[in-house]
N, C-alpha and C positions, 0 to 999 in steps of 0.2 A: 768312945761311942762313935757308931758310923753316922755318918750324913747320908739323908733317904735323897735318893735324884728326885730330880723336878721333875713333878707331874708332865705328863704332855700336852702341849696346848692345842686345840679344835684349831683345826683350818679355818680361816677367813671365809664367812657365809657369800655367795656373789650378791654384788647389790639390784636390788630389784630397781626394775626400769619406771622412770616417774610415769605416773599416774595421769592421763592429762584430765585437767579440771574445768569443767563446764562451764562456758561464758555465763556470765551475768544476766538474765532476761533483760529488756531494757523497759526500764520503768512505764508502765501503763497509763496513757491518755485518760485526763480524771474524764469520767464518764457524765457527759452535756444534760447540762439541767432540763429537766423536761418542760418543754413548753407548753401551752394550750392548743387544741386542736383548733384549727383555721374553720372560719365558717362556711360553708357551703355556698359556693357560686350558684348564683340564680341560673337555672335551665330556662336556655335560648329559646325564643318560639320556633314549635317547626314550621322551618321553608317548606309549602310546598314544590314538590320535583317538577322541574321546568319540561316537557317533553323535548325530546332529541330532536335540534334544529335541524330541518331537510336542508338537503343540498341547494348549495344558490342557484337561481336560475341562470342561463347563460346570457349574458349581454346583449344587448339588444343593437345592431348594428347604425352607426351615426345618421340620421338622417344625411342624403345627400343633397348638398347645396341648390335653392331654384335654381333652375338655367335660364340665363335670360338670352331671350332670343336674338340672331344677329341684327345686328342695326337698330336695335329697340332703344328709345329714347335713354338717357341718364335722370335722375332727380334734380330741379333745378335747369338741367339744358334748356337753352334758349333754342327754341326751332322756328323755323321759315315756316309762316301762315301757323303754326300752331302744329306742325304735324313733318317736318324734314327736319334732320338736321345735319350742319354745318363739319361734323367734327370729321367725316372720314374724309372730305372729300382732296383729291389730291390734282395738282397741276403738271402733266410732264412733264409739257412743252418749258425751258428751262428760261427763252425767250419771254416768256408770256406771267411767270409768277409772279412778277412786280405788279404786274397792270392787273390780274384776277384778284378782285378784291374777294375773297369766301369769310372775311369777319360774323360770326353770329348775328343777326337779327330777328327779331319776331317780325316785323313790320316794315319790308324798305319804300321809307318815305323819309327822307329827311327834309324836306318843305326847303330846297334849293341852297343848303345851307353852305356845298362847296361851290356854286357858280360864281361863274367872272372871276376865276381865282385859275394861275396858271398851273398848269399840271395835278389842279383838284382832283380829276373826275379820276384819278387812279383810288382817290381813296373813300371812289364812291361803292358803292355794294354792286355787285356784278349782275344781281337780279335785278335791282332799283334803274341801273341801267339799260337790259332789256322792257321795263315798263315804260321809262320815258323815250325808248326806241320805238313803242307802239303808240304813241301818240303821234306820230308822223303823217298818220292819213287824216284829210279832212274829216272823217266820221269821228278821233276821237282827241283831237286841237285840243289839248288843255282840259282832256276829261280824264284825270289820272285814277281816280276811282274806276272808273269804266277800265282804263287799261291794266288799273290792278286785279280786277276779276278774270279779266279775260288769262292773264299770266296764271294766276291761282288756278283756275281750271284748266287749263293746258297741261300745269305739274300734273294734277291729280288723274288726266287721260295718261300723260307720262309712263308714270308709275304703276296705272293698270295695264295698260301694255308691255310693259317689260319687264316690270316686277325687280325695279331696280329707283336707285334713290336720284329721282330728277335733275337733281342739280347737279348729283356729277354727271348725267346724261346731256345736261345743256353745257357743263364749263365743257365736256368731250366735243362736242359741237362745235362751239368758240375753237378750239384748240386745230378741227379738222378743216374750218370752209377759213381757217385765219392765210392768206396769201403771204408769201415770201420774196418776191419780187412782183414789179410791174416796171410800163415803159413809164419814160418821160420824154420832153421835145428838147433837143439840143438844137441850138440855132446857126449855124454860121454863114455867115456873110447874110444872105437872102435867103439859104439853105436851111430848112426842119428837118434834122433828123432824128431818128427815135434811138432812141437809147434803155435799154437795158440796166435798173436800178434796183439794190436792196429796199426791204421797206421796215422802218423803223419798227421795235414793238408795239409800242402805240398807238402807231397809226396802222401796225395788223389787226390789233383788237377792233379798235374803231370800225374797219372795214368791213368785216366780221358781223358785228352789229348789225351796221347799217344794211346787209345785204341780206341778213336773218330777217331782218323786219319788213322790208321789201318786198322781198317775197313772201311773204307769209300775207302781205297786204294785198297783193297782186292777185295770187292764187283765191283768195278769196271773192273776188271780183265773177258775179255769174258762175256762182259755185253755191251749191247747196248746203254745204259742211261750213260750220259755223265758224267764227273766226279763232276760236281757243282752239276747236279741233285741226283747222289749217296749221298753227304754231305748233302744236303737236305733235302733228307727222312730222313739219319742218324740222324738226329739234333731233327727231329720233334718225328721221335718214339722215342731215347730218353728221351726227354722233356718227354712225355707221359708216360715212365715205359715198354715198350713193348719188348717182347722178339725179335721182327724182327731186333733190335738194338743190330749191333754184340759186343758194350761196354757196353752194357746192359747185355747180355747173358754173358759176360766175368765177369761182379761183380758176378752174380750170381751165376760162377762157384767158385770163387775166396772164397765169403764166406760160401757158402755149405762145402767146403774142409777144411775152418778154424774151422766151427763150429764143425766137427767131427775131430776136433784136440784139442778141450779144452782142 
């Protein structure tokens, strides 16, 4: 008996390409219990609408400061008779500031309280010392009230006349008829001769004084113009340098005679 050949076997099928498999959903969030509905906020009262602020006005510019007039008193200044005062006044003469007392006073009277005392009267008031310089003449010996009106009234023609503050018009005065030398008598043997000498500050103020008073005593002698108003003039022409100033004419006589005595 023959033997049948073997069947023939089918080709190998090709393999099909894997399949891809679709991720996993990922497990769903259990879904939030439900709560109750919140209750209704209270409705705000209505604001009413404020109108639209207008624009600011512009600023209003600073008051500017009073102005106080010049030479017009301070609060508190202490002034001469109630009505000068002390603070501008100034001394050039560099000789002379020691001896110009210009300390504040309302009232100079000090009832003699630097006398018999040496080198007192510098630190007497400068005005105080023109009033007891007017008591010099027999009409007012020891009547200082009297010589203090007559000074008060002289400022106050002053000051209408020049429209300036008296006192520095009277220490300018002191400063202008004050002398810088005079003679004195040297002796020798039997012989006086004169000589030619400085004059202490001191005794320029002094001089000064007494020559402002003088004359202002004199001129009033058979003169119509009263005695404040003599001092008055007196003050102002010498403040100015003028020969109508009989302490004035008195320096000038005083060092014309020194100089031709060198």
């Amino acid at each position: 008996m023959s033997e049948e050949p073997p069947a023939p076997q089918a080709p190998d099928a090709p393999e099909a390409p894997p399949v891809p498999t679709p991720e996993a959903p990922a497990p769903a969030s259990p879904a939030p219990a439900e709560t109750a509905p919140a209750a209704p906020a209270p409705a705000e009262p209505a604001v009413p609408a404020l109108p639209a602020a207008a624009a600011p006005a512009p600023a209003l510019p600073a008051p500017a400061p009073a102005s106080v007039p010049e030479g017009a008193p301070k609060k508190g200044e202490i002034l001469l008779f109630g009505k000068w005062s002390f603070e501008a006044i100034q001394v050039k003469d560099p000789g002379l500031i020691r001896y110009i007392n210009v300390k504040p006073i309302a009232v100079p009277h000090t009832s003699g309280r630097h006398a018999n005392k040496s080198f007192a009267k510098q630190r007497l008031n400068i005005v105080e010392r023109l009033i007891n310089g007017m008591m010099r003449s027999e009409h007012s010996t020891g009547e200082k009230a009297h010589a203090y009106n007559i000074v008060r009234e002289a400022f106050q023609i002053v000051h209408n006349k020049t429209k300036l503050n008296p006192i520095q018009v009277y220490v300018d005065a002191l400063q202008m008829v004050s002398p810088r030398e005079e003679v004195t008598r040297l002796r020798f043997g039997g012989i006086s001769v004169p000589k030619a000498v400085d004059i202490s500050s001191s005794r320029r103020l002094d001089v000064a004084l007494r020559n402002i008073c003088r004359g202002v005593i004199e001129s009033s002698h058979k003169n119509r113009k009263r005695l404040a108003q003599c001092l008055a003039d007196e003050i102002i022409n010498a403040s100015l340098g003028k020969l109508e100033s009989s302490a004035m004419a008195k320096r000038e006589e005083v060092e014309r005679v020194a100089a031709s005595a060198r």
